[in-house]
N, C-alpha and C positions, 0 to 999 in steps of 0.2 A: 444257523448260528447267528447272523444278521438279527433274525425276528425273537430268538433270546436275549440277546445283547439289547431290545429296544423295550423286551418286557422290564429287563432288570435296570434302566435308566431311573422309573420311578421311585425304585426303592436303594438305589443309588444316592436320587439326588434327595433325598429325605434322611437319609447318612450325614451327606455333604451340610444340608441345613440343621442338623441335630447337633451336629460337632460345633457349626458356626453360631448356634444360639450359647452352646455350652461356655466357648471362649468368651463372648460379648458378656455372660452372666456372671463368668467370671473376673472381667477384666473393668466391668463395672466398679469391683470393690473399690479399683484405685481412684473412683470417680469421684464417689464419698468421701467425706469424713472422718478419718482416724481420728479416734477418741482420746484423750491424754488419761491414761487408767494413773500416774501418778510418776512426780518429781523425785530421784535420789540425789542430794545434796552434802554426801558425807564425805567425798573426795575433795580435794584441797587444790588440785592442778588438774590439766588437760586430760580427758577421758580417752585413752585411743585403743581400747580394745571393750566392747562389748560381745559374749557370748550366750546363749542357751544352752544346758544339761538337757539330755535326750529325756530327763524324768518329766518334762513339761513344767515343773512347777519353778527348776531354780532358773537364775542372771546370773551371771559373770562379768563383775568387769575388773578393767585393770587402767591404773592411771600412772602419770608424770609423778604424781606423790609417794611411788614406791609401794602403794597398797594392790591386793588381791582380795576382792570381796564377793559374797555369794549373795546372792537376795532372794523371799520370797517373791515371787511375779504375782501373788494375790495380795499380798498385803505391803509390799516392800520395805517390810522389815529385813536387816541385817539378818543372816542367820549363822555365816561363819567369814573368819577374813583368815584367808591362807598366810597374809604378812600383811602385816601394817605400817611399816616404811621398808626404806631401801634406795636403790637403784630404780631411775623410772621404767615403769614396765610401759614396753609397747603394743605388745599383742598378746594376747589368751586364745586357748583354744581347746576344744572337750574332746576324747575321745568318740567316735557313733556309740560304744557297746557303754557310755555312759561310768567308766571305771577310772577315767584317767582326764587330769588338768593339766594343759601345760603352758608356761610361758615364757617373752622372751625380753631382756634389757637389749638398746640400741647405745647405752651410754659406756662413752669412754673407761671409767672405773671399772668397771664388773663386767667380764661378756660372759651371758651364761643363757641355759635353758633349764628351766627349774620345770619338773614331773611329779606333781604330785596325787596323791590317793583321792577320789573323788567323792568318796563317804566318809574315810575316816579323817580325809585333809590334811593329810601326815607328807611332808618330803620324801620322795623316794629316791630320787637321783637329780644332782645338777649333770647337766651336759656342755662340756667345753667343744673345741676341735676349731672352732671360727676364728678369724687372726683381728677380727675387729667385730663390733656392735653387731647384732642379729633382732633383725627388722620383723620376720613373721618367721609363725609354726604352723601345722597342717597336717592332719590326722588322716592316714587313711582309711578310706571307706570301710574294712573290716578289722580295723584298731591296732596293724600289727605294725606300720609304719609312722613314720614322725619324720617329717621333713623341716630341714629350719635351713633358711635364709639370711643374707644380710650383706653388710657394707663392702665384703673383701670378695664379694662376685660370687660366689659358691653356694650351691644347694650340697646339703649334706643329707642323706636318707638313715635311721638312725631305729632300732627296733627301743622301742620305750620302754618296756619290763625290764629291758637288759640294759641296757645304755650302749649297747655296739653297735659301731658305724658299719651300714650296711654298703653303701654307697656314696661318690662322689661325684658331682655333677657339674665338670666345668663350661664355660662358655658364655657367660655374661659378661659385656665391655663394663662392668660396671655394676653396682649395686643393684642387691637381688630384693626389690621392695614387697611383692605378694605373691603367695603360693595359694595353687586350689587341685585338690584331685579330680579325676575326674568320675562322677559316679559309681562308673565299675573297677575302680583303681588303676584303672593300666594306662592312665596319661596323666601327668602331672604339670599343670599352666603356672609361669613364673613369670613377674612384672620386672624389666629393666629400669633403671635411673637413666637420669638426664644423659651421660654417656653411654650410654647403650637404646633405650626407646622402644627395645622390640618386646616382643611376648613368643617366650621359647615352649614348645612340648615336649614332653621327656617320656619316655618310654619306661615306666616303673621298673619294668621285670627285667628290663637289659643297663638302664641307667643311658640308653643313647638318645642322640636330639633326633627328636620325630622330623621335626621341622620351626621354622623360624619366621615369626609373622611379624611386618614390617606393616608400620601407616600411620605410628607413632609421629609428632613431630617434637614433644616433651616426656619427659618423666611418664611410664606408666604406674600407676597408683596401685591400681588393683586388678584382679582378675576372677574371674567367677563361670563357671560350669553350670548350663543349663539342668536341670533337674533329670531329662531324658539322655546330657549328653551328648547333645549333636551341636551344640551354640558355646562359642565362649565367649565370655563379655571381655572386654579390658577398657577400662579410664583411665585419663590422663590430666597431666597438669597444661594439655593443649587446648583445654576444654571441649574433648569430644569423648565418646564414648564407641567402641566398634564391636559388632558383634561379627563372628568371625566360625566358618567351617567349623568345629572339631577335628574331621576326619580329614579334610583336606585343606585347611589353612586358608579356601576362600574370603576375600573379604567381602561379605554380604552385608552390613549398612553401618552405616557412619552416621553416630547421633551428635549434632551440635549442641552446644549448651549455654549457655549466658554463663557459667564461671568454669574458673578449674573444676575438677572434679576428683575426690580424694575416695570414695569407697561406693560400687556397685555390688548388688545382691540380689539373688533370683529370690521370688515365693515358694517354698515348697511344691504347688502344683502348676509352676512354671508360667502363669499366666502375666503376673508383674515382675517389673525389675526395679528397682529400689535403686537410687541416686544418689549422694550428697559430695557437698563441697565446699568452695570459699563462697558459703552463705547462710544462712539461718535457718533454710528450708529442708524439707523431704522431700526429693521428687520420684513419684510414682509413673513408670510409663508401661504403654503396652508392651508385652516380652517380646514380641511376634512383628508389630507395625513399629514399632520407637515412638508411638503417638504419648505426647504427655497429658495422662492423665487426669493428672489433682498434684496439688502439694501443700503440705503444709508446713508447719513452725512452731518455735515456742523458747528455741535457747535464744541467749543473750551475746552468741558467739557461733563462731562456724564452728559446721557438726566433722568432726573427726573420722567417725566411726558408724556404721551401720548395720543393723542385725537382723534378719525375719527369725522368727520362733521355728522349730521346726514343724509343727502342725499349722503356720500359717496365721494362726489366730491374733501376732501380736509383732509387732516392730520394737526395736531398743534403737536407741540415738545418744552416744557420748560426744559431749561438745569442748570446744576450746574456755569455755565458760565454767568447765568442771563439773559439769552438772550431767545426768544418764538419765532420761526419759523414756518410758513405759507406755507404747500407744497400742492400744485395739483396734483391729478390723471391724470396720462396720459388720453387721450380721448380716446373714445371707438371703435376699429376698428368697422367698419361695416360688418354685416353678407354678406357671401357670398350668393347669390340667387343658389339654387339649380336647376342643369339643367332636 
């Protein structure tokens, strides 16, 4: 047994180095250069929801100006606007199966969540039931859930085709600022306000609290699910970033930051996490180490909002400047052929 266990260490440890060139190869991208593929400047106020269509080709965003617009991401032409004024919109968000838009007002006049068609761009349902402003929306992983948060504490779970309330989710001291599913649907990560600070997990299929992660010292901003599922990220206005168990609510590392922090995002293949906040920049760090990367810039005001594509290939950034910027991942060096 001994002298198999010492045959199989070589091709062990050739695993071990295959995996660690593959992360460094990939974790290089954030080292680079994101490219500015181009400026959208047709929004009039603060950008704070930027999204991707599973089609690859559309943007979504949504601003303070009351507008809902769609962009080409090759030419960033306009190509449809769901509404053109209103109530400011806070947050957008796409179905996975690419059939459904939804969004949410945080303003006192209107509390609503508006569901619309994602090809024919038609209204299909507003959704009420929140007793004040609603902060984010959150599509579950296989499109049949719709989760919406906001100012009066409550997660509400809500089937989208239909507009019934599936679920009610009490337990935040305090306003419910970001929702994320988890991968395989069956946990749901929600960001507390300044009185509250935690990061609650929710148990989709029963509506109960998994458990309750505490390390917050401010507002949490956002919260975001590793690609595989086993990391949760959460930022705050404490200016840290923590990445945290899944399963067990450990708290495994705590990233400092030189600002608040208002929106974290993984890459599709889990290698970056994507930063921003009260500052001009993008910061890119390792998903794995919190090592910071690269970063760069380009608004005239702090970024709001942040998006990866879902293939990886491109970043979106709406800023307090009104303005929604389009950046490219560097391309991907080519493996070296081994001699």
């Amino acid at each position: 047994m001994f002298q198999k266990a010492m045959r199989a260490l070589p091709a062990l440890l050739l695993c071990l180095l295959a995996a660690a060139a593959a992360h460094a190869q990939r974790a290089r991208r954030g080292a680079e250069p994101w490219g500015l593929k181009f400026t959208i400047d047709a929004h009039t106020e603060t950008v704070y929801a930027v999204e991707f269509l599973p089609d690859g080709r559309t943007l979504v965003t949504g601003s303070q100006d009351g507008s809902v617009r769609l962009w080409d991401m090759r030419t960033g032409e306009q190509t449809a606007a769901l509404v053109s004024e209103g109530p400011g919109v806070g947050c957008v968000a796409a179905s996975p199966d690419g059939g459904l838009i939804a969004d949410c007002s945080d303003g006192q006049e209107e509390l609503y969540v508006r569901v619309w068609d994602a090809h024919t761009h038609k209204l299909l349902r507003s959704i009420g039931g929140h007793e004040d402003g609603v902060y984010d929306v959150a599509f579950s992983p296989d499109s049949r859930v719709l989760a919406t948060g906001g100012r009066d504490g409550v997660v509400k779970l809500w089937n989208p085709r239909t507009g019934a309330l599936l679920r009610t989710l009490r337990g935040h001291g305090d306003a419910v600022t970001d929702m994320a599913f988890s991968p395989d649907g069956s946990l749901l990560a929600t960001g507390g306000a300044a009185g509250d600070k935690a990061v609650r997990l929710w148990d989709v299929r029963t509506g109960r609290l998994a458990r309750t992660l505490r390390g917050h010292a401010d507002w949490v901003t956002s919260v975001a699910f590793s690609p595989d599922g086993s990391t949760v990220a959460s930022a705050s206005r404490d200016k840290t970033i923590i990445l945290w168990g899944a399963r067990t609510g450990a708290k495994r590392t705590v990233l400092g930051q030189p600002h608040m922090v208002y929106e974290v995002d993984y890459s599709p293949d889990g290698s970056l996490l994507a930063a921003c906040g009260a500052s001009k920049d993008v910061w890119l760090l390792d998903a794995r180490t919190g090592r910071l990367l690269g970063e760069f810039g380009g608004h005239d005001d702090e970024i709001a909002e942040i998006r990866f594509s879902r293939r990886g290939d491109a970043l979106a950034t709406g800023g307090y400047d009104s303005l929604v910027k389009l950046w490219a991942a560097p391309p991907a060096r080519p493996r070296r052929r081994s001699r």
